[in-house]
C-alpha positions in Angstrom: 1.4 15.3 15.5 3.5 12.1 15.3 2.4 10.1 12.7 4.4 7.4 12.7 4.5 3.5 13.9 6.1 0.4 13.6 5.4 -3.1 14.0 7.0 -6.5 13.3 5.8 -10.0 12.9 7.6 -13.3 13.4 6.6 -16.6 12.3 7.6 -19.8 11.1 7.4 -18.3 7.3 8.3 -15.1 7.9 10.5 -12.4 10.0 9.3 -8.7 9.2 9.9 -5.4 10.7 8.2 -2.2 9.1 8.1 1.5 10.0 6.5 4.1 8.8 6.2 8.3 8.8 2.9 8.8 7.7 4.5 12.5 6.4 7.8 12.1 5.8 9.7 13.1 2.2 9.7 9.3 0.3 12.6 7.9 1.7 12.6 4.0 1.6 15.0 1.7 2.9 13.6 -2.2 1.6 14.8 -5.5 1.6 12.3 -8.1 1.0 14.5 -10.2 -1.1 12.0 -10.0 -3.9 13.8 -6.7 -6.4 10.8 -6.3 -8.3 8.4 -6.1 -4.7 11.4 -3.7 -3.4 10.8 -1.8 -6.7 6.8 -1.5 -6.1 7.3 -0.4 -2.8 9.3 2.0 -3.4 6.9 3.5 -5.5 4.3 3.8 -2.4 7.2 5.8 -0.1 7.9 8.3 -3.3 4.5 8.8 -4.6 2.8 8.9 -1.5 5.6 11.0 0.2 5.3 8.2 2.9 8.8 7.3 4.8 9.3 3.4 5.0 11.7 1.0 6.2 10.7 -2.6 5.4 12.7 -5.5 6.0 11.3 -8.9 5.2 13.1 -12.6 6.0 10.7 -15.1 4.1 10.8 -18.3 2.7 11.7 -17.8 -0.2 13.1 -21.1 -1.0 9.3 -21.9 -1.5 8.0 -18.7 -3.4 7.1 -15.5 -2.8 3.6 -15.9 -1.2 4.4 -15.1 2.5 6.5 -12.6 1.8 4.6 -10.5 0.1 0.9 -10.7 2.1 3.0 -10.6 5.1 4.7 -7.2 4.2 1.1 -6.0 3.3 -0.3 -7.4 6.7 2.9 -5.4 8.4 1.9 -2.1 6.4 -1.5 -2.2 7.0 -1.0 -2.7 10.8 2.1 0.2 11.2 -0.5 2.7 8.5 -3.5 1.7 11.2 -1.1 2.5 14.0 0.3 5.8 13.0 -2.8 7.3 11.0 -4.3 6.7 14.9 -7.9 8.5 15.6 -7.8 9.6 12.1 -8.9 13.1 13.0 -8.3 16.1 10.0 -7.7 13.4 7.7 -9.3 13.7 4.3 -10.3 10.4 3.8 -10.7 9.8 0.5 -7.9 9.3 -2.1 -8.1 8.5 -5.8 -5.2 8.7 -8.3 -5.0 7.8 -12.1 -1.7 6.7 -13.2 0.2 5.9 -16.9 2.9 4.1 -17.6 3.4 4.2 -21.5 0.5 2.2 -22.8 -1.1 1.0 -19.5 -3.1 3.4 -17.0 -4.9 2.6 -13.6 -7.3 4.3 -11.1 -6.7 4.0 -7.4 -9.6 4.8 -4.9 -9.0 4.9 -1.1 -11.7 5.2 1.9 -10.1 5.2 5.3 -13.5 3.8 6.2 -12.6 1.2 9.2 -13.9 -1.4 6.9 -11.8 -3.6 4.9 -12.9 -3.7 1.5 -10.6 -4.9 -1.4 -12.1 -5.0 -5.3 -9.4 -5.3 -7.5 -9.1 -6.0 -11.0 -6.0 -6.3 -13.1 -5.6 -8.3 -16.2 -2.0 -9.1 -16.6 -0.6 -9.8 -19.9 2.5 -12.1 -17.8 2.1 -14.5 -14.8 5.7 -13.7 -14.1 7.6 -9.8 -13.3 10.9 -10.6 -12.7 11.0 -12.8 -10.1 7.7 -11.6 -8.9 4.8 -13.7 -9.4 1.8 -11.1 -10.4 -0.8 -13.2 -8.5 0.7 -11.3 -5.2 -0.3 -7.6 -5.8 -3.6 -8.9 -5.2 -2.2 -11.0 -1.8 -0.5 -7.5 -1.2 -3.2 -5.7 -1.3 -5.5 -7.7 0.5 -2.8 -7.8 3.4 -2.8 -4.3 3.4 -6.5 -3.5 3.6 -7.5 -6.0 6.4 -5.1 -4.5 8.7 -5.3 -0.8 7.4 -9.1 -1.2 7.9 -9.5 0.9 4.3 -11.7 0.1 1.4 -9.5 0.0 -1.7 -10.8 -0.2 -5.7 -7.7 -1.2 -7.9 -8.8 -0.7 -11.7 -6.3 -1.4 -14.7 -7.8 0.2 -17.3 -5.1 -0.5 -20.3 -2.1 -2.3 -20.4 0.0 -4.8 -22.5 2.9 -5.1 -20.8 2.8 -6.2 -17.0 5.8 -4.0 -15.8 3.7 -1.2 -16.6 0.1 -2.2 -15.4 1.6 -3.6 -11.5 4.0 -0.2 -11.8 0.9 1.9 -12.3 -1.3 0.5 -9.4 0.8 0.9 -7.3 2.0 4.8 -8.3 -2.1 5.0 -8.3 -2.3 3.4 -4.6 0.7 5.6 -3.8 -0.9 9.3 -5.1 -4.4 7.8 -3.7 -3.1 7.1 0.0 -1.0 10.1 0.1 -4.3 12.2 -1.0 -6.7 10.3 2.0 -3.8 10.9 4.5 -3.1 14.9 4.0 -4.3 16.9 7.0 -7.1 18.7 5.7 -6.9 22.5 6.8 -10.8 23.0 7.4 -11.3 20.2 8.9 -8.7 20.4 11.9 -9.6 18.1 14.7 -12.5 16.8 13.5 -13.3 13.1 12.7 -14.6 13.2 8.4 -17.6 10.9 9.0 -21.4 11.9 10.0 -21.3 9.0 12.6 -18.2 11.0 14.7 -15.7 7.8 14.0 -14.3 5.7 11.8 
């Protein structure tokens, strides 16, 4: 099976192209303009074995908002695209991940409902050049296009390097767990209602 998909998105804020092999070995080519974002998605290709090749022309001149929710919208829609009837998937991820002092949990439903509850304290409005605000625009990208409900927990942190590095490592190990082909379950659609 071909897992794979990609999909692009042009507007007056943004130019994006994204692709994506849903079982590929964690290779990432990215170039958002935003290091810290290229850093935090690399983190989803390694840790959730997931091939991607993102590159993002935003207006950057402004911030980093449409960037960032548009590269989640464009994930979300290629991970929808390639995951397809989602047959012999397992469904459900979870993942807890530390970082030093900080330490997150990561649950996944490939559900077809988008669902996003996310809560992250961060100790700094500012990573880098990354304004923290945007995991959550990320994210929320992500899950209306995926069609996934997602719970982000921090559970610890004090620096906020470490809390965003350890969502998404979580959200990494957590997708790569709901995407595995499940050997018992070949062919067969995991919800009592025959689709999702």
């Amino acid at each position: 099976m071909n897992r794979t998909a990609e999909v692009s998105r042009n507007t007056a804020e943004t130019k994006i192209t994204a692709r994506v092999d849903l079982d590929g070995t964690g290779r990432a080519k990215l170039d958002t303009g935003i290091g810290f974002f290229d850093h935090m998605l690399d983190q989803i290709a390694r840790h959730g074995m997931i091939d991607l090749d993102i590159h993002a022309a935003g207006d950057l001149h402004i911030d980093g908002h449409h960037t960032v929710e548009d590269v989640g919208i464009c994930l979300g829609q290629a991970v929808h695209q390639a995951v397809g009837d989602k047959k012999g998937i397992r469904r459900y991820g979870h993942a807890y991940v530390p970082l030093d002092e900080a330490l997150s949990r990561v649950v996944i439903d490939f559900s077809g409902r988008p669902g996003l509850v996310m809560n992250v304290p961060f100790k700094s409005g500012m990573i880098g050049t990354f304004d923290s605000q945007l995991a959550h625009e990320f994210f929320q990208g992500f899950v209306n296009h995926a069609f996934v409900t997602l719970h982000i927990d921090n559970l610890k942190g004090e620096n906020a390097h470490h809390q965003c590095e350890t969502v998404f490592k979580a959200f990494a190990r957590a997708l790569r767990m709901a995407l595995e082909l499940d050997p018992r379950s070949v062919g067969v659609i995991p919800s009592t209602k025959g689709s999702l």
